[in-house]
N, C-alpha and C positions, 0 to 999 in steps of 0.2 A: 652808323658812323661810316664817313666814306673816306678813304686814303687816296692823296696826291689832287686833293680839294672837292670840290661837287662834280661827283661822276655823274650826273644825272645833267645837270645841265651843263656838261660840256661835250655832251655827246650828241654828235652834227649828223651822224651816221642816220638814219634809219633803216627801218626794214623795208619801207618800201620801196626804198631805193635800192636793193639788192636785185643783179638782173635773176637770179634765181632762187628758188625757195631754199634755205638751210640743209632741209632733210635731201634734197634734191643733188644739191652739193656734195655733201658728206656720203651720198651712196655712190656717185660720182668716181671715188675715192678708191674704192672697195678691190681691189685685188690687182692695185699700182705695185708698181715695183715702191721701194723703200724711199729710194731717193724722191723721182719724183711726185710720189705725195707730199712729200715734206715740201719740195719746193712750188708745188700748185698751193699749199697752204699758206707759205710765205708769201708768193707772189700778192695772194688775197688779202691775207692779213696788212701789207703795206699800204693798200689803199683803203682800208678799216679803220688806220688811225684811233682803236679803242677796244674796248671790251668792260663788259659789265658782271663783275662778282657778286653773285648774295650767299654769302656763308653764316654756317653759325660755330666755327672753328675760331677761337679767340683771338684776336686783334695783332699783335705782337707774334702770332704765329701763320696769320693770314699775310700779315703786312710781308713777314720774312718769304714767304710763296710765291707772292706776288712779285718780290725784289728778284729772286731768283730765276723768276722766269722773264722781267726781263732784262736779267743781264744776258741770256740765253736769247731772247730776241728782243735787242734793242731799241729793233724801230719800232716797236707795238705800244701802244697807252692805257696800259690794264689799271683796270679803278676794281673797288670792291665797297662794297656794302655789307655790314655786322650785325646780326640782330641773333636775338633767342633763333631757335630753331621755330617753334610755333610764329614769331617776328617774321622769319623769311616764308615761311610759309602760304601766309596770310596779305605780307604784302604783293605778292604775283598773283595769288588769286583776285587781290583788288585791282591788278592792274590788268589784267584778261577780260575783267566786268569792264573798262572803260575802252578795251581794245585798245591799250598800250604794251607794247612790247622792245623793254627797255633792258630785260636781264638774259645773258649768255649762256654765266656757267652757274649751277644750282649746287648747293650741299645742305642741304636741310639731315635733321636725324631720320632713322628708319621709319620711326610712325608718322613722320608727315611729310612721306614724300604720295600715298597714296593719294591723299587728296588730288596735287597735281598730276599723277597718272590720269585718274580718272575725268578727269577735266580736258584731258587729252592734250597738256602742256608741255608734256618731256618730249623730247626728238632722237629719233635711232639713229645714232654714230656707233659702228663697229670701228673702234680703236686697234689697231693691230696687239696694239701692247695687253690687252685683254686677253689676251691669247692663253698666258702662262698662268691666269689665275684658277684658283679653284670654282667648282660651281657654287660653291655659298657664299660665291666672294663675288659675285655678279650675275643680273638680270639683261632681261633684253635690252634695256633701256637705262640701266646704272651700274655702276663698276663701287664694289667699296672699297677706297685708298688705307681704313684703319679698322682693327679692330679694338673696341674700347670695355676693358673692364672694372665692374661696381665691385669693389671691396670691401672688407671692415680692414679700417685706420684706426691709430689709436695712440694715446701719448705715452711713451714707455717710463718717461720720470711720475709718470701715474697709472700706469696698467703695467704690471710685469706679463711679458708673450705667455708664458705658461698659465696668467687667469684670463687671455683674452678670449673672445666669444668665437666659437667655432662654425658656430652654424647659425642657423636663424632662428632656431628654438632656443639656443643661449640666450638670446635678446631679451627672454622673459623672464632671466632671472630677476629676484626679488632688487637684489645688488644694484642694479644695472638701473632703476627706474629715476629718471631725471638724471641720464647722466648722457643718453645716445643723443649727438646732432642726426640731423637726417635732412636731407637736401629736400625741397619741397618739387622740385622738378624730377622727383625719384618714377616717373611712370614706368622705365622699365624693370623698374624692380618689380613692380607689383605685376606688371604684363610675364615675366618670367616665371614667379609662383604661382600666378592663374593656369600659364601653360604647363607646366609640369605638376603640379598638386591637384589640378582640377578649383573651377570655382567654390564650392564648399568648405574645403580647408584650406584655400585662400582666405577667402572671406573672415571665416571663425579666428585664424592666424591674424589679419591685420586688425582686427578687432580686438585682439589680447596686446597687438604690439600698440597699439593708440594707449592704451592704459598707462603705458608705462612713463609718461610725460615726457615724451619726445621734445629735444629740441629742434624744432623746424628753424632750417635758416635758408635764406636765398643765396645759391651761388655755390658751388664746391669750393672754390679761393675762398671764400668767408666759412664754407665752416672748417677748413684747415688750416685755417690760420687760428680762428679760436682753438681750435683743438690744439693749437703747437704751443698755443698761450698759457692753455691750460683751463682753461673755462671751462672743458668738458674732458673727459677722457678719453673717450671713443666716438668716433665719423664712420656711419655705416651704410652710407651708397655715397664711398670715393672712388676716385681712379687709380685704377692700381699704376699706370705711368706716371702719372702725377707724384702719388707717394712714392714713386720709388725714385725717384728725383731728388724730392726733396730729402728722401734718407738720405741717398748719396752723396749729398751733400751735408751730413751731419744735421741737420734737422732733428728736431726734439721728436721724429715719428716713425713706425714703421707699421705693416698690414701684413693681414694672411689672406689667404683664400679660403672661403667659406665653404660649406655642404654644395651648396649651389651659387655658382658665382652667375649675375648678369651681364652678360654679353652683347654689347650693339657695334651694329654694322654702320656706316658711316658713308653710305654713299653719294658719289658723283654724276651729275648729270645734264645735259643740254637744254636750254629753251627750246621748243621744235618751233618757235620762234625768232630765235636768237640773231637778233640788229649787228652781229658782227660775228658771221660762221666761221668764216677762216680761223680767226685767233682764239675764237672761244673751241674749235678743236684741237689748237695748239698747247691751247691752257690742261684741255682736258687729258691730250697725250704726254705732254709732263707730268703733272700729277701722278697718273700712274704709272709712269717709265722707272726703271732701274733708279738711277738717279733722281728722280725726284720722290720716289720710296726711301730710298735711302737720308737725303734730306727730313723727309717727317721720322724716321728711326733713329733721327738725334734727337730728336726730343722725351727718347724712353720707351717710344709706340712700337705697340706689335703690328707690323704693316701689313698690309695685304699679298703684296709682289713674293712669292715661294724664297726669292733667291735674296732678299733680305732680311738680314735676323735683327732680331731685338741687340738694342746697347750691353744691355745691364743680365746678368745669367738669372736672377730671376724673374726677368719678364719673360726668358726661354723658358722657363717650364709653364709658365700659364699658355703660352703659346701651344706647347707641346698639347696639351689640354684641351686644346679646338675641338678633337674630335672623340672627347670624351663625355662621359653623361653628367661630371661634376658641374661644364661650361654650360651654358644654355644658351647660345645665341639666340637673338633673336633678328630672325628671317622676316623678309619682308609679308610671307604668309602668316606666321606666327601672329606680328604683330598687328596686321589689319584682323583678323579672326578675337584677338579678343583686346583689342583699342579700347573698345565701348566701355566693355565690364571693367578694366584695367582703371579708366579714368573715373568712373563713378564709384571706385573702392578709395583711391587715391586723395577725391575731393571732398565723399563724404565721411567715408573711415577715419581717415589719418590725418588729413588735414582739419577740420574742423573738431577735432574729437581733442585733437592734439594744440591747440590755442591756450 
């Protein structure tokens, strides 16, 4: 979906029309005083007239991003494009096979942004504002604006907290069989018990949890909303911002944190092609500036940037939690290491066992 009409054809710009290459530019940049990089950025971005988003950050939240940055810089014409994460992933790489190069700023999930590393499609922009992050919180070549955690949710007018499941061995209680949603996009669940249990009691685990007549549904918003409905009791790879939103709001829901909670990183990154550099590094140093952390930690997120906290006090202690062994992030080594095994437990374990 693209916002403020067809991004794609209305962007005049091209790359070859840039007197110099992106990455060229952006190192260009590299040890300016404050001010004027900002303003060699503007000056560029005014004759850019665009910028090209592929996100997989939900619509209504990409849209508000996008508004924000440019009421911040008015003269710019920022579009975006919406898909799955695997959606944005797959569409760049088809357009690298035709030698088009149409998209600026990247947000795909942790596991598919290697594809495009390895393809040699990301571009190195040292953002100043990268400065304050932690190292698990950015690579050479992507910065993570959030960190996002998988819960168990659950309906409390049908699960009182003190019978809810605690861990992931809960899951197989007798009780409990035909009653769990489970999102079918749940890969980092299963990439995070691979990495810490090892494949063996991975494996043997998801193969006890398939028994239990999983209800697979597509989308977190569709199985929180059955679950608020009441269709099911328990959602157990939710967001824990999500739910705590919608508590907040009185909502029929609330979540714990489990034995091992999954953790992804959410990174941001350049085309090292990008048909519109200026602004697509203007996009990227909002994003994760003070102020535009701040912005995505109205939505309940535990941001990346040190110096902004979570809304809600208990998304502070999940947060708090980062660098403890309950969280498991998953790193972008984590993830590429066991991708493979991750997705072939996922498709033929769980998913098909679970139909």
């Amino acid at each position: 979906m693209f916002l403020f009409g067809n991004a794609l054809g209305s962007v005049s710009f091209s790359y070859g029309q840039a007197l110099r290459a992106p990455q060229e530019i952006w190192q260009s940049l590299e040890g300016l005083p404050a001010k004027e990089r900002e303003q060699r950025l503007v000056e560029g971005a005014r004759t850019e007239n665009a910028m090209v988003w592929y996100t997989n950050s939900s619509f209504d939240n990409a849209e508000r991003y996008i508004r924000e940055f440019k009421r911040a810089y008015p003269f710019t014409n920022p579009k975006l494009w919406r898909g799955k994460s695997r959606d944005v992933t797959q569409r760049i790489l088809a357009e690298a096979r035709t030698d088009q190069h149409l998209v600026d700023v990247i947000k795909p999930s942790a596991d598919l942004l290697p594809p495009l590393l390895q393809r040699n499609l990301i571009g190195r922009y040292e953002s100043p504002s990268r400065a304050v992050f932690s190292a698990q919180a950015r690579g050479p070549l992507w910065t993570n604006i959030a960190y996002a955690f998988r819960v168990f949710a659950f309906n409390p007018k049908r699960l009182a907290r003190k019978d809810a499941p605690a861990s992931w061995e809960d899951l197989l209680q007798p009780r409990l069989r035909g009653a769990i949603l489970f999102d079918e996009s749940s890969l980092h669940e299963v990439i995070s018990l691979v990495s810490a249990w090892g494949r063996e009691r991975a494996v043997d685990y998801f193969n006890r949890l398939s028994q239990q007549k999983l209800l697979i549904r597509v989308g977190r918003d569709t199985m929180l909303r059955m679950m608020m409905a009441g269709e099911a009791p328990l959602a157990v790879t939710a967001y824990a911002y999500q739910s705590e939103a919608l508590r907040a709001r009185t909502a029929p829901i609330d979540w714990l944190g489990q034995d091992l909670i999954p953790t992804l990183v959410y990174p941001i990154a350049l085309a090292r092609n990008a048909p519109h550099p200026h602004t697509a590094a203007l996009f990227y140093d909002f994003l994760i500036s003070e102020p535009g952390q701040r912005m995505m930690a109205q939505e309940g997120r535990v941001v990346a940037h040190p110096k902004v906290n979570p809304i809600y006090p208990r998304m502070k202690v999940l947060r708090a939690s980062l660098d403890s062994k309950r969280t498991h992030i998953n790193t972008m080594s984590r993830t590429e290491e066991h991708y493979r095994e991750a997705l072939h437990i996922l498709d033929k374990v769980i998913l098909k066992r679970a139909r």
